[in-house]
C-alpha positions as CSV (number, residue, x, y, z in Angstrom):
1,X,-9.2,-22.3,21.5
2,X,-10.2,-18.9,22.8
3,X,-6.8,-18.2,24.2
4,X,-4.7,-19.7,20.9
5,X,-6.7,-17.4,18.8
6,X,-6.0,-14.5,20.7
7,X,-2.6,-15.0,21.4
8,X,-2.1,-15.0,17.6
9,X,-4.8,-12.5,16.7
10,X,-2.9,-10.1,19.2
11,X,1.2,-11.0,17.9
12,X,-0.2,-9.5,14.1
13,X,-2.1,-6.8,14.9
14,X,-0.8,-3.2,15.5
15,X,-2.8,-2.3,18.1
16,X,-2.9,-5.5,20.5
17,X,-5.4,-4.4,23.2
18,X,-8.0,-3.6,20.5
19,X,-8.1,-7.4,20.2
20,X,-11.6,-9.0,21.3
21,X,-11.9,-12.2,21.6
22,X,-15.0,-14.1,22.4
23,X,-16.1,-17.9,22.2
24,X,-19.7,-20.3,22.3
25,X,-19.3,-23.7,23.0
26,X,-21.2,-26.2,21.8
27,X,-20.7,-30.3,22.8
28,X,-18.8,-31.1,19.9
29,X,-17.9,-26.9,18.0
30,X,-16.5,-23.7,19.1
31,X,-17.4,-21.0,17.5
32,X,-14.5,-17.9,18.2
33,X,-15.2,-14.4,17.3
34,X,-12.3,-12.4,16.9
35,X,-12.8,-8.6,16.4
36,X,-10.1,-6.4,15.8
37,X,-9.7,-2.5,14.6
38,X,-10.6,-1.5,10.9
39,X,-7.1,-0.7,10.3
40,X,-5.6,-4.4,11.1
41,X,-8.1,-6.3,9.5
42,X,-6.0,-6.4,6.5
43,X,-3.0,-7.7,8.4
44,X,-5.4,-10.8,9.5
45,X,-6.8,-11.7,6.5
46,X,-3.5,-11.2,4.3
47,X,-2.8,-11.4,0.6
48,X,-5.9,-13.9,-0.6
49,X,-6.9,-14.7,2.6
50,X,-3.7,-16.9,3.7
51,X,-3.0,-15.5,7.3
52,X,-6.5,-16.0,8.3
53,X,-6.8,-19.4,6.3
54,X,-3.1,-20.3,8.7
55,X,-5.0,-18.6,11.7
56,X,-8.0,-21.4,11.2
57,X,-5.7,-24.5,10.7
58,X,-3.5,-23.8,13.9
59,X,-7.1,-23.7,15.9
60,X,-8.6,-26.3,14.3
61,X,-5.4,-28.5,14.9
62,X,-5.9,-27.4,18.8
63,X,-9.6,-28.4,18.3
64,X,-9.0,-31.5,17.0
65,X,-6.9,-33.0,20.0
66,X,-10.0,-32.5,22.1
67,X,-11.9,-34.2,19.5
68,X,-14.3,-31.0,18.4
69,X,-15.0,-28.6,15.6
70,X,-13.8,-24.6,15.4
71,X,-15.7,-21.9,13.5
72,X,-13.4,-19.0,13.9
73,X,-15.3,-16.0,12.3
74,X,-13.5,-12.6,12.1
75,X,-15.5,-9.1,12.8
């Protein structure tokens, strides 16, 4: 999960290696923190919240064929 979220987080942002990305596991969640620069927040949130809402599907599909539960939080 940690690498999917980063690979995306990293293919919207204008400055790529400002990209963090870190992850706890749980037995059944993963919680992903993704922290990016002020500037690209915007572009990961998007208009209404849609890129980041895509951002949390495409994981939690990923989640879901090892049978657990993402939290993907952005800071």
């Amino acid at each position: 999960m940690k690498e999917l979220a980063s690979y995306l987080a990293k293919n919207l942002v204008d400055a790529p290696d400002q990209v963090e990305v870190s992850s706890a596991e749980d037995e059944h969640s993963v919680r992903v923190t993704v922290r990016v620069a002020d500037p690209d927040k915007g572009k990961i949130i998007g208009k209404q919240g849609k890129v980041i809402k895509a951002i949390r599907a495409v994981v939690g599909i990923a989640a879901a064929k090892s049978d657990r539960k993402v939290m993907l939080d952005l800071e």
